[in-house]
C-alpha positions as CSV (number, residue, x, y, z in Angstrom):
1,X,17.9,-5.6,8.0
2,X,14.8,-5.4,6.7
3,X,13.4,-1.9,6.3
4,X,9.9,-0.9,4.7
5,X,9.0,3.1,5.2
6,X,5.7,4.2,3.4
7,X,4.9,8.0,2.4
8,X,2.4,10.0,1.0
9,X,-0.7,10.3,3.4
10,X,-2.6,13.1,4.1
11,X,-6.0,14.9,4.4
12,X,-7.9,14.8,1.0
13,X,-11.7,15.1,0.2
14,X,-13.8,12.7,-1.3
15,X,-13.3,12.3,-5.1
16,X,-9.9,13.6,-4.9
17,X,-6.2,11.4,-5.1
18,X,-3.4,10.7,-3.7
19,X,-0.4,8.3,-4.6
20,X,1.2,6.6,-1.5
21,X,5.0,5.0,-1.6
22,X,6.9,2.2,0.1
23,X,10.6,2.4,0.3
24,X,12.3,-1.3,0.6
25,X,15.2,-2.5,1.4
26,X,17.2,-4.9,3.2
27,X,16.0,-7.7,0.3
28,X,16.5,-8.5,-2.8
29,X,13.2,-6.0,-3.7
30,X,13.1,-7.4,-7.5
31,X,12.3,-10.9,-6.2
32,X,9.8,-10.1,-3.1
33,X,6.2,-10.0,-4.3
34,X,4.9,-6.7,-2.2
35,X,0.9,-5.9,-0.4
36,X,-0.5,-2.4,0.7
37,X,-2.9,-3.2,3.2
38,X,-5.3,-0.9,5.5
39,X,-6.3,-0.3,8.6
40,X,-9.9,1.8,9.8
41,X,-10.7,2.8,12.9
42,X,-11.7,-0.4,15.1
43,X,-11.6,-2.2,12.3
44,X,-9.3,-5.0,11.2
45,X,-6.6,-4.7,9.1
46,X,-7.1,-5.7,5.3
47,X,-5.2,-5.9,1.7
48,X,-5.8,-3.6,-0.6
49,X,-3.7,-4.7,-2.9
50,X,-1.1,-6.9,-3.6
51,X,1.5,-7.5,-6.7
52,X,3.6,-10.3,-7.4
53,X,7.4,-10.2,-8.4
54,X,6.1,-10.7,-11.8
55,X,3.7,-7.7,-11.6
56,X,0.5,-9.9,-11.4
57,X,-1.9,-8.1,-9.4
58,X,-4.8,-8.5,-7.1
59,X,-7.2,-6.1,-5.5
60,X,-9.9,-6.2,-3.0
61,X,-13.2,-5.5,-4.3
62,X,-13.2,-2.2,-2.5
63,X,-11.1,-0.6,-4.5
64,X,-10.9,-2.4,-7.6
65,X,-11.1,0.3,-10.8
66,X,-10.3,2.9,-8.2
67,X,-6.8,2.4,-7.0
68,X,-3.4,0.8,-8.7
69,X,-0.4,-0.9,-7.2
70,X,2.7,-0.9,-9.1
71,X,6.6,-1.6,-8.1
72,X,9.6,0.4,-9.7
73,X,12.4,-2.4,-9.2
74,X,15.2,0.1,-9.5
75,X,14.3,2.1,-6.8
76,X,13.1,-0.6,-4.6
77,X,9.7,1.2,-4.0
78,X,6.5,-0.1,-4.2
79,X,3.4,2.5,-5.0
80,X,-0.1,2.9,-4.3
81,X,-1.9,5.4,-6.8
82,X,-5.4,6.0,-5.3
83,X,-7.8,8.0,-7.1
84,X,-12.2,8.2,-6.5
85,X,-11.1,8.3,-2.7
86,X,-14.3,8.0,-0.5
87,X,-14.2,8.1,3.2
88,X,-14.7,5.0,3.8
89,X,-10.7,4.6,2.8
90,X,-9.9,6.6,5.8
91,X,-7.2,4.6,7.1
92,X,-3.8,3.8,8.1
93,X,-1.9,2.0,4.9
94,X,0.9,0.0,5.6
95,X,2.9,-2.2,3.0
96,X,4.4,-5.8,3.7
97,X,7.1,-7.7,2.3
98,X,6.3,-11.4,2.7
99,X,9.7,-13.2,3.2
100,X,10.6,-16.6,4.3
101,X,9.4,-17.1,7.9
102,X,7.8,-13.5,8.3
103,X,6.5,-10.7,7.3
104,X,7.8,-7.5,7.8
105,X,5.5,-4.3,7.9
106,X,6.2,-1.1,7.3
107,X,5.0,2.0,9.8
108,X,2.3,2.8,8.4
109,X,1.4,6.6,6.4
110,X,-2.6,7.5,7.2
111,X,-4.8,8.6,4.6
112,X,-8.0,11.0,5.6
113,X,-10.7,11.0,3.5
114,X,-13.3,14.0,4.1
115,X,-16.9,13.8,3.0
């Protein structure tokens, strides 16, 4: 079955970095176009990022020049490298693998961003 299990969260201060990761499997990973989206406090959840199985890529404004995605098809892991963090991308980050009649989401890691 599919499985999707992020890492990498934690408690950093503003400015600072941290990479996340999403380990995938269950799927034929190398095919499966891959998203890392967010969740805030009483907020919606939204994409961050997202990157095709040809490695196109797509960002939300928030974060575009700040943060990269970026897949490593032999270890079916998908990665979020987030640098400039402000606190406003406090959040829980979860990834999703699109696939044929739904998507499947991973647990989510949270990210804390102190001012």
């Amino acid at each position: 079955q599919v499985q999707l299990v992020e890492s990498g969260g934690g408690l950093v201060q503003a400015g600072g970095s941290l990479t996340l990761s999403c380990a995938a499997s269950g799927f034929i990973f190398r095919s499966n176009a891959m998203g890392w989206y967010r969740q805030a406090p009483g907020k919606q959840r939204e994409l961050v990022a997202f990157i095709t199985n040809n490695d196109r890529t797509t960002y939300s404004d928030s974060v575009k020049g700040r943060f990269t995605i970026s897949r490593d098809n032999a270890k079916n892991t998908v990665y979020l490298q987030m640098n400039s963090l402000k606190p406003e991308d406090t959040g829980v980050y979860y990834c999703k693998a699109p696939r044929p009649g739904r998507d499947y989401w991973g647990q989510g890691t949270q990210v804390t961003v102190s001012s």
